[in-house]
Every structure is written in structure tokens, then in C-alpha cells.
Backbone and ligand atoms as CSV (ligand in chain L), in Angstrom:
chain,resi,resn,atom,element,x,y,z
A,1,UNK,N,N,82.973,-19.837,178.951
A,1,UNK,CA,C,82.703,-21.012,178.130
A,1,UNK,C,C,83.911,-21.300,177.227
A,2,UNK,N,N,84.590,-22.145,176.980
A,2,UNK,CA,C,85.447,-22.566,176.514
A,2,UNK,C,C,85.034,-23.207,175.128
A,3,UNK,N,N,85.901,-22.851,174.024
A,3,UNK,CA,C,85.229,-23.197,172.768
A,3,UNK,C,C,85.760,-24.067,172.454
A,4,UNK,N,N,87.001,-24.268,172.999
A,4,UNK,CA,C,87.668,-25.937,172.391
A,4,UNK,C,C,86.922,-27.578,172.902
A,5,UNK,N,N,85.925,-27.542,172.405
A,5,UNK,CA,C,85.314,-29.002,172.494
A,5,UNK,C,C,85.667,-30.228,171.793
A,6,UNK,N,N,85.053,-31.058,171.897
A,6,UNK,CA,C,85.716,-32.078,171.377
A,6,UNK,C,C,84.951,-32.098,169.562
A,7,UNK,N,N,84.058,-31.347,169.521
A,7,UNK,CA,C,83.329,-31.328,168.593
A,7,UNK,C,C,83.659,-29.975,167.872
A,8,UNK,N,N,84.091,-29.127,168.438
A,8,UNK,CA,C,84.562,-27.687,167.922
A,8,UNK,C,C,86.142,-28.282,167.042
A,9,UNK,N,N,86.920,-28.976,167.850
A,9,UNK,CA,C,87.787,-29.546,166.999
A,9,UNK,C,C,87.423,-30.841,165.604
A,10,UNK,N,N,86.648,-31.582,165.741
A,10,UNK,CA,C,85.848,-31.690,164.492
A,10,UNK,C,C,85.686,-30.742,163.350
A,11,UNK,N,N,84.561,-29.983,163.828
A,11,UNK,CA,C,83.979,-28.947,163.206
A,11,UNK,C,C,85.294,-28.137,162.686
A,12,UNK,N,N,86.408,-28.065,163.085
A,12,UNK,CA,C,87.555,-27.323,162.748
A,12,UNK,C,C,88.723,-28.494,161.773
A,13,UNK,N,N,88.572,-29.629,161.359
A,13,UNK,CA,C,89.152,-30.341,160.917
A,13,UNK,C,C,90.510,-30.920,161.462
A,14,UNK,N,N,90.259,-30.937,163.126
A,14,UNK,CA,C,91.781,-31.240,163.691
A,14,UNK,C,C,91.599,-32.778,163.754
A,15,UNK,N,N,89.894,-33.134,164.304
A,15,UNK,CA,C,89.973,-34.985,164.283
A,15,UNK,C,C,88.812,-35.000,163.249
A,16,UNK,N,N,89.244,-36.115,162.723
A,16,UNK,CA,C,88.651,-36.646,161.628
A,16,UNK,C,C,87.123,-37.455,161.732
A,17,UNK,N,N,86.377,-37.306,161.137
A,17,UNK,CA,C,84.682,-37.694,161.394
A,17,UNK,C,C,83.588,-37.628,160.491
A,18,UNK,N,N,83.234,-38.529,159.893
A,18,UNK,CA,C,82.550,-39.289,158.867
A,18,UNK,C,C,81.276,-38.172,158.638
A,19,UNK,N,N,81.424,-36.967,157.421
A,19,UNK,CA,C,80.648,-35.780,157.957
A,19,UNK,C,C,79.337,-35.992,156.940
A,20,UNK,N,N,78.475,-36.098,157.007
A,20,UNK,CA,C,77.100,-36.681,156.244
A,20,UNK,C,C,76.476,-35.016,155.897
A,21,UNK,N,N,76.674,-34.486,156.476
A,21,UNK,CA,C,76.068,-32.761,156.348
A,21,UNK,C,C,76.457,-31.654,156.655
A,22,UNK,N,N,76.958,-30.612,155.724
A,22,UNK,CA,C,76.985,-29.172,157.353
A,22,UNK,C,C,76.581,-28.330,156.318
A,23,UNK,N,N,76.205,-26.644,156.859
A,23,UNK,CA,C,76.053,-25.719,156.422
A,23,UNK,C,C,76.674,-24.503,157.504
A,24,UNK,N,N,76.383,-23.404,157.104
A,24,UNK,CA,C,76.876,-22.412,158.247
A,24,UNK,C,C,76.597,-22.461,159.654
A,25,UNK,N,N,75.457,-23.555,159.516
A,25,UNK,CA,C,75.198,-23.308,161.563
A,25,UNK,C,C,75.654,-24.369,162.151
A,26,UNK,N,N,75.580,-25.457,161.056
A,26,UNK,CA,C,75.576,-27.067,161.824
A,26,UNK,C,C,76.746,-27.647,160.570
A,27,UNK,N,N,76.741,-29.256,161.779
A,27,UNK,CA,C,77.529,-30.072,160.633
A,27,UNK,C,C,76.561,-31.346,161.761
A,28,UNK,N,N,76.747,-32.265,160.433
A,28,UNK,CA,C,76.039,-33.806,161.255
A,28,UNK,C,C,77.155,-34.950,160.600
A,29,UNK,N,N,77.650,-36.084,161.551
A,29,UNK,CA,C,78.255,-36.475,161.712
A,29,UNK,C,C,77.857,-37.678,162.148
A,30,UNK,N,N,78.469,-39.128,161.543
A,30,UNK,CA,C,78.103,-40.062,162.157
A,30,UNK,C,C,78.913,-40.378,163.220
A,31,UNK,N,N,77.982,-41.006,164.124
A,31,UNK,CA,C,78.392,-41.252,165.721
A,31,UNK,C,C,79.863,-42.400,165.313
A,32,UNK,N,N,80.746,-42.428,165.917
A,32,UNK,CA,C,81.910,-43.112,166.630
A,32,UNK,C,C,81.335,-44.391,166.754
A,33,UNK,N,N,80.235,-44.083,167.808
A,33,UNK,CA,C,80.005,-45.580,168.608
A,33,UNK,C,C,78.418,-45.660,168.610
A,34,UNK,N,N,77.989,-45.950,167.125
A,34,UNK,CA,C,76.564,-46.047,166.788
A,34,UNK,C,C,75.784,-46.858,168.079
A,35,UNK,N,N,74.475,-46.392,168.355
A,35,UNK,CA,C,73.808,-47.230,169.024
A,35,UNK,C,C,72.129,-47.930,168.547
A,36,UNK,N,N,72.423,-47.691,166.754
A,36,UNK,CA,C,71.392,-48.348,166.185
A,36,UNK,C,C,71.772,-47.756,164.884
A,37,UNK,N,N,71.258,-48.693,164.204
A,37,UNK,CA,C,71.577,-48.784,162.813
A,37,UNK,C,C,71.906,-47.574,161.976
A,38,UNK,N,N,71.520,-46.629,162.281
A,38,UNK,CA,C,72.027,-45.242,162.080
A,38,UNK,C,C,71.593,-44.138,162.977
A,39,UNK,N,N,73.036,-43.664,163.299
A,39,UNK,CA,C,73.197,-42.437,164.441
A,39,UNK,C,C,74.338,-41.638,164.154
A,40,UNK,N,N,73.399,-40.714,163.931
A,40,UNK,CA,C,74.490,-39.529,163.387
A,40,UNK,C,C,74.174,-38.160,164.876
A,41,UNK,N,N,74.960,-37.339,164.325
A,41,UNK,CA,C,74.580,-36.442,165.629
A,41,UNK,C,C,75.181,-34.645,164.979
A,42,UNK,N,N,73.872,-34.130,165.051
A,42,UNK,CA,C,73.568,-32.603,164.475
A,42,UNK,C,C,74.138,-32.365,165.319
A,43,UNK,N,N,75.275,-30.917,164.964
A,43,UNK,CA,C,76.193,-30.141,166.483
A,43,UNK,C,C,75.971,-29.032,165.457
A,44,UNK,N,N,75.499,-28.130,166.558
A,44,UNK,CA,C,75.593,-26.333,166.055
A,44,UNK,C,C,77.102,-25.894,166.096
A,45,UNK,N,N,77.777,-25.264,165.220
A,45,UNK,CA,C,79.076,-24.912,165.169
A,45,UNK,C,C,79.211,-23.699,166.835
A,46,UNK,N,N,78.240,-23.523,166.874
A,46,UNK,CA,C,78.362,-22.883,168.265
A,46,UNK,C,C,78.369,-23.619,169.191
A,47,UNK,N,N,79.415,-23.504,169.932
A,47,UNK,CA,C,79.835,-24.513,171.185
A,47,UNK,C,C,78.828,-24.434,172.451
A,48,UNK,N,N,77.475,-24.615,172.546
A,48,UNK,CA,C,77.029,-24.369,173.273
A,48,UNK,C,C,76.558,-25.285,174.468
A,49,UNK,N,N,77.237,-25.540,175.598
A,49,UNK,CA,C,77.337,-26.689,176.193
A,49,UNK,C,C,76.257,-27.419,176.828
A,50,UNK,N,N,75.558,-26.837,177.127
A,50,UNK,CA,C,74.359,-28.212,177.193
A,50,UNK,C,C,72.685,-27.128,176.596
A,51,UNK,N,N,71.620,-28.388,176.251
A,51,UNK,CA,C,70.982,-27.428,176.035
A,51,UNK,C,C,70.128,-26.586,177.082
A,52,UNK,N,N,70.381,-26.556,178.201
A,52,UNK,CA,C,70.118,-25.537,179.732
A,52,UNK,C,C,70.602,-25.044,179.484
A,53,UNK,N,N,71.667,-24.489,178.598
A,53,UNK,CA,C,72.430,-23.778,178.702
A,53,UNK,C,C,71.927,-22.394,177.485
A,54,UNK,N,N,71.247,-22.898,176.857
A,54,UNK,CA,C,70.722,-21.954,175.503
A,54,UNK,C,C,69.912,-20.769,175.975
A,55,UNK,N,N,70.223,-19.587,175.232
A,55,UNK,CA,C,69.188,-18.133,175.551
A,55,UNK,C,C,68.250,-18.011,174.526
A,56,UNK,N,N,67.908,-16.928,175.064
A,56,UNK,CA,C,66.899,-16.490,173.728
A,56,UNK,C,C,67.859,-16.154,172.664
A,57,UNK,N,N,68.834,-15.890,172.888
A,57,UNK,CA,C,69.438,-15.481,171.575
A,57,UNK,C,C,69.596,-16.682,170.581
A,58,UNK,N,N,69.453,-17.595,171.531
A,58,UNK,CA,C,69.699,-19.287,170.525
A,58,UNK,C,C,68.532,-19.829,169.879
A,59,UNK,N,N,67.751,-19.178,169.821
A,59,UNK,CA,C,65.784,-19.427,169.579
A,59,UNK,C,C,66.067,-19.925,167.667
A,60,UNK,N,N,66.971,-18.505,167.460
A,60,UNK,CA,C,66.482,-19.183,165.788
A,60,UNK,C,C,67.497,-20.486,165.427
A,61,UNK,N,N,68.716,-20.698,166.395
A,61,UNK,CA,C,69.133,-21.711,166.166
A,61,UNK,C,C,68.483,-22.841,166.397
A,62,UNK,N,N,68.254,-23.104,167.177
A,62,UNK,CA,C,67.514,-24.211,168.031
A,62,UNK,C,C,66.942,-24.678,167.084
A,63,UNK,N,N,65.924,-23.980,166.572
A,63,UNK,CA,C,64.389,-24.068,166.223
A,63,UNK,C,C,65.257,-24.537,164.612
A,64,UNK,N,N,66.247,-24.365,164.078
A,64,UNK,CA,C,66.919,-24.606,162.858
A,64,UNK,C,C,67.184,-25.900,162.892
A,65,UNK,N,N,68.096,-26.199,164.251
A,65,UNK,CA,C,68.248,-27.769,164.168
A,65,UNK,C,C,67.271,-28.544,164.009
A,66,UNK,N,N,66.231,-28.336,164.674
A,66,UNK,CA,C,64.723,-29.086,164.560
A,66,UNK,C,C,64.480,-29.303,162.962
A,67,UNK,N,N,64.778,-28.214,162.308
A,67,UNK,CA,C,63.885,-28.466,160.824
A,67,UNK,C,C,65.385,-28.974,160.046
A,68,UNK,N,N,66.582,-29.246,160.492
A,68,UNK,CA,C,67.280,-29.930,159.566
A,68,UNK,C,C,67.780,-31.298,160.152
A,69,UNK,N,N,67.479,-31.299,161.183
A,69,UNK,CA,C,66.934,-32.934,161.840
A,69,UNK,C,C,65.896,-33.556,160.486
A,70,UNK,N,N,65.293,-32.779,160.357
A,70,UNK,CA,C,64.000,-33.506,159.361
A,70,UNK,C,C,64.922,-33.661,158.417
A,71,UNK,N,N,65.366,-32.672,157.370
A,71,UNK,CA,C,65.701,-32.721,156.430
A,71,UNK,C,C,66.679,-33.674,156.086
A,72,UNK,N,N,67.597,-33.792,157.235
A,72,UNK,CA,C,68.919,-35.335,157.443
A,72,UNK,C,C,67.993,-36.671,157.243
A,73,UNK,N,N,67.185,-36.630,158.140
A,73,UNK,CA,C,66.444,-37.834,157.916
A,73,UNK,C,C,65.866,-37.974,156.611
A,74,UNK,N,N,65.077,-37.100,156.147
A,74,UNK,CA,C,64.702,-37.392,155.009
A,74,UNK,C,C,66.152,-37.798,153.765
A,75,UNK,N,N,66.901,-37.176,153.872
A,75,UNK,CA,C,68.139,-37.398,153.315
A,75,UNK,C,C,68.643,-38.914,153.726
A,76,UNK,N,N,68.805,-39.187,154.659
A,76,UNK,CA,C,69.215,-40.809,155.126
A,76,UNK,C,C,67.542,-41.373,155.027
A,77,UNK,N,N,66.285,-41.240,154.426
A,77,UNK,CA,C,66.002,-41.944,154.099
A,77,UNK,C,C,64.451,-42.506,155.282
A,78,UNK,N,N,64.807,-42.145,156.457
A,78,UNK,CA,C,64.323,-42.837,157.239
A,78,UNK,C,C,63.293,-41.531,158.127
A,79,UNK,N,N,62.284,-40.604,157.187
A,79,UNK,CA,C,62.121,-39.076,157.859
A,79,UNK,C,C,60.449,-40.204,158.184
A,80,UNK,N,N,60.217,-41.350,158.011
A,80,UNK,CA,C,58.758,-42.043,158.668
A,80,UNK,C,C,59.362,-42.415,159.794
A,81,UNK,N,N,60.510,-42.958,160.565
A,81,UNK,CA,C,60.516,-43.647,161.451
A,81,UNK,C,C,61.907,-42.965,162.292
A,82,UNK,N,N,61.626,-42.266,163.282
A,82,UNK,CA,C,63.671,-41.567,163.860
A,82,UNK,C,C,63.083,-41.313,165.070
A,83,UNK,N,N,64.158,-41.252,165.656
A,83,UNK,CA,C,64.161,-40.238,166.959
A,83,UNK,C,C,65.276,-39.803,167.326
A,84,UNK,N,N,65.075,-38.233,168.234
A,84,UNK,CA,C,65.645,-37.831,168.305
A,84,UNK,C,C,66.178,-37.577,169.743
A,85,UNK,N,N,67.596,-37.348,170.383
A,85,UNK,CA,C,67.478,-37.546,171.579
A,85,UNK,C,C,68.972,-36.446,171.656
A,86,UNK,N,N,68.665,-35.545,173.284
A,86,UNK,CA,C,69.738,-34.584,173.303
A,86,UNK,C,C,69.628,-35.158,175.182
A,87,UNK,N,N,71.186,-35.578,175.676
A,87,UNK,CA,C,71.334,-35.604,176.678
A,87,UNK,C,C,71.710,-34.371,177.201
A,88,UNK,N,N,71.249,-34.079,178.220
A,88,UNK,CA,C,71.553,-32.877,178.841
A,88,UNK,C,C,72.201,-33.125,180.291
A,89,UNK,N,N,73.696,-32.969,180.691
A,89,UNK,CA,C,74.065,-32.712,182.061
A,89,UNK,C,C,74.464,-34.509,182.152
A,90,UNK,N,N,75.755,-34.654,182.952
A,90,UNK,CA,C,76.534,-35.667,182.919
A,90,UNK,C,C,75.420,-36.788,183.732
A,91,UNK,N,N,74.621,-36.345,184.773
A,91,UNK,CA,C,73.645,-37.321,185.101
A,91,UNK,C,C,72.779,-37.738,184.168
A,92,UNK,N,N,72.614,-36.861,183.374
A,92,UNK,CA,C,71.504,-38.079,181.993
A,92,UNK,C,C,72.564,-38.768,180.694
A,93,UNK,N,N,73.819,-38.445,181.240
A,93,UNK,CA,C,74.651,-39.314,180.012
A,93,UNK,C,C,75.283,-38.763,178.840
A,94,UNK,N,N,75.271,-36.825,179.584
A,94,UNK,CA,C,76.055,-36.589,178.458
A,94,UNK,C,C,77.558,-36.583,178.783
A,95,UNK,N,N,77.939,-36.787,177.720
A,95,UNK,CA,C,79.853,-36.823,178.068
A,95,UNK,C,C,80.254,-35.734,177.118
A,96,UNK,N,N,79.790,-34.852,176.332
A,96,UNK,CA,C,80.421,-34.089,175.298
A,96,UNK,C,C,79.934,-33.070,175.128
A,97,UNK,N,N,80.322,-32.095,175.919
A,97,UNK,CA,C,79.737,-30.743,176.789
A,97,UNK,C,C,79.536,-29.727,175.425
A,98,UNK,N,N,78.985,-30.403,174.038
A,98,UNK,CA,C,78.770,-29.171,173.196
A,98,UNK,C,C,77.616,-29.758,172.740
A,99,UNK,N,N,76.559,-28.943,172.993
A,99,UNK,CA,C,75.029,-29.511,172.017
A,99,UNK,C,C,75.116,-29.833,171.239
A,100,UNK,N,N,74.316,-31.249,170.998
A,100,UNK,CA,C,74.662,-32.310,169.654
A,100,UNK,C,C,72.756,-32.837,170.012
A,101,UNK,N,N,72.576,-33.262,168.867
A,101,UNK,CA,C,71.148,-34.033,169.012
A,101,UNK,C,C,71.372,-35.284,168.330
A,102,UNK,N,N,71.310,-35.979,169.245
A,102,UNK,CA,C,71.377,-37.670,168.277
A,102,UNK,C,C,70.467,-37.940,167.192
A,103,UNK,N,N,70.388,-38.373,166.229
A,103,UNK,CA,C,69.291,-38.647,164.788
A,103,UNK,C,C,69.871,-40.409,165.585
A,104,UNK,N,N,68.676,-41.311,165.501
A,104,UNK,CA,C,68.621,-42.614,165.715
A,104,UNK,C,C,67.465,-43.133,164.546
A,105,UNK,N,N,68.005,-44.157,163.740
A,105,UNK,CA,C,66.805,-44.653,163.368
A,105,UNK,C,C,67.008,-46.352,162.485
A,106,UNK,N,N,66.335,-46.806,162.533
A,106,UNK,CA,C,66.800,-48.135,161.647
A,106,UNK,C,C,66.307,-49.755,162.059
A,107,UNK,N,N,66.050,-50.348,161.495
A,107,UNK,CA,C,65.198,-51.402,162.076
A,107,UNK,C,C,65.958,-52.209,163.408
A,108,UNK,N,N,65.207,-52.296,164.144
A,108,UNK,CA,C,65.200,-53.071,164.925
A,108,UNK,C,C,65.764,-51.409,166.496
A,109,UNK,N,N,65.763,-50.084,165.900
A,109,UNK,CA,C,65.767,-49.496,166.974
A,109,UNK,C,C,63.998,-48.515,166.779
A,110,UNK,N,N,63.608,-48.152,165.557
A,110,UNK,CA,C,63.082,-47.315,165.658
A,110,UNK,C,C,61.219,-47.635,166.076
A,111,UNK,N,N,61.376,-48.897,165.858
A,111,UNK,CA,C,60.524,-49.744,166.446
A,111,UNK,C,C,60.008,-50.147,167.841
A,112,UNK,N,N,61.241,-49.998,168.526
A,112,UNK,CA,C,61.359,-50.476,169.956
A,112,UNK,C,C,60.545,-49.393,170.737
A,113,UNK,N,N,59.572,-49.927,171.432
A,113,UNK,CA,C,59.084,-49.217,172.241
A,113,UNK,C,C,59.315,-48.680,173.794
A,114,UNK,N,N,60.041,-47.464,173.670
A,114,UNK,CA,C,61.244,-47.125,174.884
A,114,UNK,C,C,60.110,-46.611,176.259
A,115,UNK,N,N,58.618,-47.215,175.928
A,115,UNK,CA,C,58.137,-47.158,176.759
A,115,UNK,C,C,57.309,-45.831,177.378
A,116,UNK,N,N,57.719,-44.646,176.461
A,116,UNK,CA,C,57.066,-43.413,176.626
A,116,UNK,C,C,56.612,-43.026,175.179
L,1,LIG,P1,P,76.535,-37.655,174.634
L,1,LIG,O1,O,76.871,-38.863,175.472
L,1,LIG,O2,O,77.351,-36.444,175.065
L,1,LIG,O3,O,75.076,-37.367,174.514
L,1,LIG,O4,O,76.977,-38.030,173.167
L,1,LIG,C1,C,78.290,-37.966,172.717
L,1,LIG,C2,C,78.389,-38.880,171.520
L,1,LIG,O5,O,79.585,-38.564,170.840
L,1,LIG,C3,C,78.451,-40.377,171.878
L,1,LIG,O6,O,77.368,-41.073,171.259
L,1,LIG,C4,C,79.812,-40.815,171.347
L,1,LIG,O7,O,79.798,-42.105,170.797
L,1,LIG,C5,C,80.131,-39.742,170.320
L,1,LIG,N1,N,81.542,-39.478,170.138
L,1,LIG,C6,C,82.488,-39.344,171.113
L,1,LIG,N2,N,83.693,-39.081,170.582
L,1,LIG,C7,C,83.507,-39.044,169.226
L,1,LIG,C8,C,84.399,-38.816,168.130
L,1,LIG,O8,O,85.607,-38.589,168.280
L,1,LIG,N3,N,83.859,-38.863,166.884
L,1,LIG,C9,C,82.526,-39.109,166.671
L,1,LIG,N4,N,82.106,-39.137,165.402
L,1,LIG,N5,N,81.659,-39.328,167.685
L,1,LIG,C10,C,82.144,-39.290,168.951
């Protein structure tokens, strides 16, 4: 596994990125190329490339991002109305081979009914 991601260099201060949160496990970051009124995206400082890819050893991480997903949202404001979305594997659209969970939320997306 290769740790130089595009997000490991972030997380390392080589490219520059609008950082809304971090602590020792994570940093959250607003997206580049928002796709609704606010989209930021939780990345575990562990380069872990997709989430198929996670062990048990990643259990208490995982389960961490989940509860500071909440806490971002509640922080941006919007912890009644978000979603959350992790592409997994270049056929569902991921392009950035280090686990990230999108935070989406804001009128006119969190509303939309994506049908499931
Ligand atoms: P994926 O498609 O892998 O699920 O999501 C990758 C996300 O990273 C995309 O939404 C894309 O806009 C975002 N992204 C790509 N490059 C950069 C960057 O250099 N900085 C930031 N802040 N976001 C990026």
C-alpha cells in the first residue's frame, strides 16, 4: 500500500486545502469541486484505500468517523439534514484511492430525493 496519496499529501501540508477540522485520526476538508452547497470530506490520516479494503483492526476507526461525521455536521450546522456518501472502487466513482466520506448537505441537495 503506498502512503503517498493525494490526500496523505494534504494531510502532510504539501497541497493546500480549506481544512474545517482534524484531530489525531482525521482531518475534514472542503471538497475542491463541491457538489452541493456544502461538501466537505472526512479522510482518516491512515491511508487506507478503499473502504473493502478496512480490517478489523480499522473497527475503532471506522466507527470514529461515523461519530465525527455527526459532530462536523453539527458544527457546520446542518446535523437535521446531511448525507453521507463513501465511493468505493473506480466503478462507483472513486478517483482518490484513500478513504474519505463525503459530508453533503444544504438546500436544494439535502432535500432531493435520490430515490432510495
Ligand atoms: P471520490 O471521487 O474519490 O469519491 O472523491 C474524491 C473527491 O476529492 C472529489 O469530490 C474531488 O472533487 C475531491 N478532490 C480531488 N482533488 C482535490 C484536492 O486537491 N483538494 C480537495 N480539497 N479536494 C479534492
Amino acid at each position: 500500500m503506498s502512503a503517498e496519496t493525494l490526500f496523505t499529501r494534504i494531510i502532510n501540508g504539501e497541497i493546500p486545502a480549506e481544512k474545517i477540522y482534524e484531530d489525531d485520526n482525521c482531518i475534514c476538508i472542503k471538497d475542491i469541486a463541491p457538489k452541493a452547497p456544502i461538501h466537505v470530506l472526512l479522510i482518516p490520516r491512515k491511508a487506507i484505500p478503499r473502504l473493502a479494503d478496512a480490517t478489523a483492526e480499522d473497527k475503532a476507526l471506522l466507527g470514529q468517523l461515523m461519530l465525527t461525521a455527526g459532530d462536523i455536521a453539527r458544527q457546520l450546522g446542518v446535523d437535521d439534514a446531511f448525507r453521507l456518501i463513501v465511493n468505493n472502487g473506480e466503478a462507483a466513482g472513486q478517483t482518490v484511492f484513500h478513504l474519505h466520506l463525503h459530508i453533503l448537505a444544504g438546500k436544494g441537495y439535502s432535500e432531493a430525493n435520490l430515490g432510495f
